[in-house]
C-alpha positions in Angstrom: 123.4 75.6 97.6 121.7 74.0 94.5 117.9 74.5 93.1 114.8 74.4 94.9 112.8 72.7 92.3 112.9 72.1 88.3 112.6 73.7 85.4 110.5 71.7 82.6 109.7 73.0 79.0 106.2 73.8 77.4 105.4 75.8 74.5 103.3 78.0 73.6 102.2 80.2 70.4 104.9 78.5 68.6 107.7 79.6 71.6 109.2 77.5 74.1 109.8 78.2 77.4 110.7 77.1 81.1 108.2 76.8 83.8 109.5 76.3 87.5 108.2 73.1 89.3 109.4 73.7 92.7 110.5 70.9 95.1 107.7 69.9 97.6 107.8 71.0 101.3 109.4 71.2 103.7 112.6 71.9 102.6 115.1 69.0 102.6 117.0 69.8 104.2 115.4 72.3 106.3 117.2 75.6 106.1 119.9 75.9 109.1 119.6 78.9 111.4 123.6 79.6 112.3 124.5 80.9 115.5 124.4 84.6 115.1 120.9 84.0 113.7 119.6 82.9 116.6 119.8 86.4 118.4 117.8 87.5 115.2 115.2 84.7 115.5 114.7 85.3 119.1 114.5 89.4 118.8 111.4 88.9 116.0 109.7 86.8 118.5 109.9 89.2 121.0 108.9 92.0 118.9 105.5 89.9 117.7 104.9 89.4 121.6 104.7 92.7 122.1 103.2 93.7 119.3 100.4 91.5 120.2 99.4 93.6 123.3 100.3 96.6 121.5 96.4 97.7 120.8 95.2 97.0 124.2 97.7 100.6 124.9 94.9 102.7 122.7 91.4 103.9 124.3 90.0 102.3 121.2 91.8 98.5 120.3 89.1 97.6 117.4 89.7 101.2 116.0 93.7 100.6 116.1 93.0 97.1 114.4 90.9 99.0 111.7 93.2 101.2 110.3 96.2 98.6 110.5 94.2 96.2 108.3 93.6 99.0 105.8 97.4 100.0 106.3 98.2 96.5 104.6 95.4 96.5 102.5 97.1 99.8 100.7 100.4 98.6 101.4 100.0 95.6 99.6 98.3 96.7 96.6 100.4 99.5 96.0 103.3 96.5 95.6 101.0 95.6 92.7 101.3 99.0 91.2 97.6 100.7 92.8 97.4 104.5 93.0 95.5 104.5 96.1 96.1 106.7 99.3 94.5 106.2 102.5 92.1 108.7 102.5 90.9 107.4 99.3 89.9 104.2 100.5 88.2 106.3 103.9 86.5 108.5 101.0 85.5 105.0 99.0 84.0 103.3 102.2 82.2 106.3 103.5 80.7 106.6 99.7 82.4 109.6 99.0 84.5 110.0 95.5 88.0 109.0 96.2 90.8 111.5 93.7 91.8 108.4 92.0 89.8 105.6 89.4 87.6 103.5 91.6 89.3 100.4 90.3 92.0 101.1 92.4 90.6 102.1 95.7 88.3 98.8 95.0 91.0 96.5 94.8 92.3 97.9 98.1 88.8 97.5 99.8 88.5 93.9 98.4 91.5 92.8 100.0 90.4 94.5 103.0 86.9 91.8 102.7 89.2 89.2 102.2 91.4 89.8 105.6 88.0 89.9 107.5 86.7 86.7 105.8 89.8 85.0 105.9 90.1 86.3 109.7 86.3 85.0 110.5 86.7 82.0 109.2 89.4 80.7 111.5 88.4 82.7 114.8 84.8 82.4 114.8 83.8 79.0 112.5 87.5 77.6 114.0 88.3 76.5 109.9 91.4 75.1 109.2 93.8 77.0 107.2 93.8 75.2 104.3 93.6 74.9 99.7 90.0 75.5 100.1 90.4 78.5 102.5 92.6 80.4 100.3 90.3 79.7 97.5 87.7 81.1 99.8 89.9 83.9 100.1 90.6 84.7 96.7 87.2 84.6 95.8 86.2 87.9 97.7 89.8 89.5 96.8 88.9 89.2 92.9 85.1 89.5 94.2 84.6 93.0 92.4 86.3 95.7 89.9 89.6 95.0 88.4 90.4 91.1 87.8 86.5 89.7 88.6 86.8 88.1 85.4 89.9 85.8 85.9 88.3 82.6 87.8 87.7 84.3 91.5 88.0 81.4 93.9 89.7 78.8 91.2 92.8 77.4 90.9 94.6 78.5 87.5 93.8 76.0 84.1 96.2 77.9 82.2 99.8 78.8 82.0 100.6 82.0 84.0 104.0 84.4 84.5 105.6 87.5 85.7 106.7 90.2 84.3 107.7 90.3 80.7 104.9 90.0 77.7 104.5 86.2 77.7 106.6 83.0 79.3 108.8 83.1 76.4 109.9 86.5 77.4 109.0 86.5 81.2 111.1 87.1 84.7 109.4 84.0 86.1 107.2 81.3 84.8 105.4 79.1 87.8 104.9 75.7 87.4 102.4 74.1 85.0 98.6 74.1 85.9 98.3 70.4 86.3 100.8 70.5 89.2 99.1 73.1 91.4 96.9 70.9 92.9 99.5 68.7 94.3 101.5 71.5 95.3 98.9 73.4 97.5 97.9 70.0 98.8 101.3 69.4 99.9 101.3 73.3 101.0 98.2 73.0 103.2 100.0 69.4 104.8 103.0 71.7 105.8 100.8 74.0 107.7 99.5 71.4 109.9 102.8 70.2 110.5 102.9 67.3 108.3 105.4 65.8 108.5 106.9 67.6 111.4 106.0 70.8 113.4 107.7 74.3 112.0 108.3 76.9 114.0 106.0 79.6 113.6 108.0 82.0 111.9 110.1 80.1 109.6 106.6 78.5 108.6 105.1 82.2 107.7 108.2 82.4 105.6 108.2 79.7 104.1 104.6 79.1 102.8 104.9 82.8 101.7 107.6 81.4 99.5 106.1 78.6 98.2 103.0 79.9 97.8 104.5 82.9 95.7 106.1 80.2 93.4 103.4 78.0 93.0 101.3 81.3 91.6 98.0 78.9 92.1 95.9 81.8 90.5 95.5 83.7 87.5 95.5 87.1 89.6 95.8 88.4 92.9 98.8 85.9 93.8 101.2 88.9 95.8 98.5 89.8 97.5 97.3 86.6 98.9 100.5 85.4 99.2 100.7 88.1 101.9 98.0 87.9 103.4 98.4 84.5 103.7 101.7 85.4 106.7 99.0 87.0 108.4 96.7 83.9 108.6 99.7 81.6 109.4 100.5 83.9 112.6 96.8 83.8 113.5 96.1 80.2 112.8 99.2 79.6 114.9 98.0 81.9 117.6 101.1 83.9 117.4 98.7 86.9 116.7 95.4 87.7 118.3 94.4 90.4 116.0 96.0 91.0 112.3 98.3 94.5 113.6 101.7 92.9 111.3 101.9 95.1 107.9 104.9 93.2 106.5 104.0 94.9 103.4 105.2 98.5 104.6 108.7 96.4 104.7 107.9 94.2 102.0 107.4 97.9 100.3 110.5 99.6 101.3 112.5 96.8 99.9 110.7 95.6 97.2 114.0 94.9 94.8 115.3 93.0 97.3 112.1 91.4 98.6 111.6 90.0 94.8 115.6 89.1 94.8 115.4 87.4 97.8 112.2 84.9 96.1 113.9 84.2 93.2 117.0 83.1 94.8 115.8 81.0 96.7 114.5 79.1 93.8 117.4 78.8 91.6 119.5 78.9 94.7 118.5 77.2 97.4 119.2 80.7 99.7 116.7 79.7 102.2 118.9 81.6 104.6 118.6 84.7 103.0 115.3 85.0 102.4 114.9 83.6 106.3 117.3 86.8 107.5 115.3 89.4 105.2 112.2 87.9 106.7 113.2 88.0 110.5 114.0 91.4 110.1 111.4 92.5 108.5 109.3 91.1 111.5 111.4 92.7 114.0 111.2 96.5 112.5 107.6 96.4 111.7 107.0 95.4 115.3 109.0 98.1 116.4 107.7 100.5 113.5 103.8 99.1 114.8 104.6 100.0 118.5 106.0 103.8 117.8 103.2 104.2 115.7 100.9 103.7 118.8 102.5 105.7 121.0 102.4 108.8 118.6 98.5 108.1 118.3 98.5 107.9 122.1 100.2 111.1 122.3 98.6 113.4 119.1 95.0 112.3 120.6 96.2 114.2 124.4 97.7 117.1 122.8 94.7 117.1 120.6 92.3 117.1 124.1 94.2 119.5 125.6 94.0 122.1 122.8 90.0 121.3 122.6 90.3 122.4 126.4 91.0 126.2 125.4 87.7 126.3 123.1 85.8 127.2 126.4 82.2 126.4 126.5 82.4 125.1 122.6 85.0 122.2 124.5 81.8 119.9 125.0 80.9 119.7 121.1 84.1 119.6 120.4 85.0 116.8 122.1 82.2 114.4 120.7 83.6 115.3 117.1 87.0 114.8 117.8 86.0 111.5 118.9 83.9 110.9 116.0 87.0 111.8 113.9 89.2 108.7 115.9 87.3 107.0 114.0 86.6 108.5 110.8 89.4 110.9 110.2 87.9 111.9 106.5 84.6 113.5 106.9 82.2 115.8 106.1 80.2 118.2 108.3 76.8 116.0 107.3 78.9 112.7 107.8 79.5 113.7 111.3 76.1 115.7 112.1 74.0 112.4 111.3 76.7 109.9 113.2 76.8 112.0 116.7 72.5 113.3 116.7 74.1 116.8 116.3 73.0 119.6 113.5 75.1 120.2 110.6 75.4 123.9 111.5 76.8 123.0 115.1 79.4 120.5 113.5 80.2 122.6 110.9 81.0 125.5 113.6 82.6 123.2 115.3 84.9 121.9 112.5 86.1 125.5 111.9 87.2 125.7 115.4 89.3 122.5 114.6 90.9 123.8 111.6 91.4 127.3 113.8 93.5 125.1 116.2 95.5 123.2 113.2 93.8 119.8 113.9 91.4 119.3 110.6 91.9 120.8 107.2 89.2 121.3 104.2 90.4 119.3 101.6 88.0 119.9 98.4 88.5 123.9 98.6 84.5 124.0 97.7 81.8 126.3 99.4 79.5 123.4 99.3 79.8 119.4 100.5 83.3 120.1 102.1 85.5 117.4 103.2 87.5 118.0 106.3 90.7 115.5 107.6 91.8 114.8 110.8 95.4 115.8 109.4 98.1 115.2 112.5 95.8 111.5 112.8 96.3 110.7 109.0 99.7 112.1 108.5 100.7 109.1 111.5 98.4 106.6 109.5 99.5 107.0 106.3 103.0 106.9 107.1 105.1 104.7 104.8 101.6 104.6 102.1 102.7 107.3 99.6 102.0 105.1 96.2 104.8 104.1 94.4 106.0 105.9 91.1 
């Protein structure tokens, strides 16, 4: 296996260093599946079948497809080294105070924008994946908070890196800014099959590579980059609705996830980056259908206990609904969503926690905060923020 691209030299501050220039796509020659991979290919395709009529198992699809978005959202910011939890980004769109700096739970909710923009761009306006799309995209990601001041929506004009204090010192140094252009050009003509058609898959993990090398931006390149698997599967029609969180894997393996880039760059190991891939399709599809069963299950066990609340059972029911879909609340939240009085939902609420499905979670007398905690403990799963 040799390179996948060149280094060249620049300088900077007085310093030299080596910027990655990496070879245009598609790979030549295009990485070669061998024969026990083919079991491995065939099993993630499957999975992302199934996975696709995986919501339509929940009363609710949208509300399934709303918290799986803000799964990834999390996940993939907390890659980036955010603080956030689910509940404070539920707290932070419901304009309640989330427990941790707003800049944190904003960069979440910004790549949550940029998902639905992304996502209504090629369903409803039918817009070509494409260099000006992603700049779309990036645009709202660095829209607000943290990063809004390094060139939303533009490719870089400067020399960026990763890791380390500066490319002289850095794990990685991308490619020079006057050869971005060119490279998402040749990026975008690889997602429309120029020169030749990709199966869907290996195309997702590919451009993710590329894309992650070429580091087009001055900020918010992970993220994109992983959002961008999620467009490639839609674009492709692979996936109807965006219920993949490859980050949760992405996550769990981060070492190796970064290992597995930078090899194939100065190693050519399209292979092994195509195997972690695969894989990492195959158990998140499983991971994504288990989760919806649980859900399926918690919200009967949940009826059923509502059941032994007698003739309270009836206003019961309509917040435990109302909690499907907004699992952190308060007593007012809810009163003003269902027509109901604060007092009745607050009574109500205490026959929740009484039956171990909601906790208070502020431990005040006054504007109380209550969690649908069975519901979010399934959420969440897999979101604790790294350390």
């Amino acid at each position: 296996m040799a390179a996948t691209g060149k280094y060249v030299v620049g300088t900077t501050a007085g310093e030299t260093f080596q910027s990655f220039i990496p070879d245009m796509l598609p790979p030549d020659p295009m990485p070669g599946l061998e024969e026990g991979d083919f079991d491995l290919m065939e099993k993630a395709n499957r999975a992302l079948g199934r996975l696709d009529g995986i919501a339509t198992l929940l009363p609710d699809p949208a509300l399934f497809i709303y918290f799986y978005v803000r799964k990834e959202a999390l996940l993939s910011s907390q890659i980036e080294g955010t603080q956030s939890s689910l509940s404070d980004l539920l707290l932070f769109e419901s304009e309640d105070a989330p427990g941790i700096p707003v800049n944190d739970v904003q960069e979440v909710s910004n790549y949550v924008a940029a998902m639905d923009h992304g996502l209504l761009r090629l369903r409803r306006d039918s817009f070509p994946l494409s260099a000006r799309l992603i700049r779309e995209i990036h645009a709202v990601l660095l829209s607000k908070g943290r990063g809004s001041e390094r060139s939303p929506g533009e490719f870089r004009r400067s020399q960026n890196w990763v890791g380390g204090t500066r490319p002289s010192n850095a794990r990685f140094v991308p490619p020079p800014m006057e050869n971005v252009p060119d490279l998402m050009a040749n990026l975008e003509r690889f997602l429309h099959d120029d020169p030749r058609p990709t199966p869907v898959l290996i195309k997702a993990a590919i451009a993710h590579v590329q894309f992650e090398t070429i580091h087009p931006f001055l900020d918010g390149n992970g993220r994109l980059g992983r959002l961008l698997i999620t467009f490639v599967l839609r674009a492709e029609g692979a996936l109807q609705e965006p219920i993949l969180y490859l980050s949760l894997f992405f996550k769990q393996h981060r070492q190796e996830y970064y290992d597995h880039l930078q090899r194939v760059r100065t190693e050519g190991d399209w292979i092994g980056w195509l195997r972690f891939f695969l894989t990492g399709v195959h158990e998140t599809c499983q991971q994504a259908g288990q989760t919806a069963q649980a859900i399926l299950r918690l919200f009967e066990e949940s009826r059923r206990k509502i059941e032994g609340l007698g003739r309270r059972a009836g206003s019961a029911h309509r917040v435990h609904e109302y909690l499907k879909k907004r699992p952190v609340l308060s007593a007012s939240t809810a009163a003003a969503g269902l027509g109901m009085s604060t007092p009745t939902v607050q009574t109500v609420l205490t026959g929740l926690m009484q039956l171990g499905l909601v906790r208070e979670i502020t431990g005040r007398h006054w504007r109380r905060t209550y969690v649908y905690e069975p519901y979010m403990r399934i959420l969440s799963e897999g979101t604790e923020p790294l350390r």
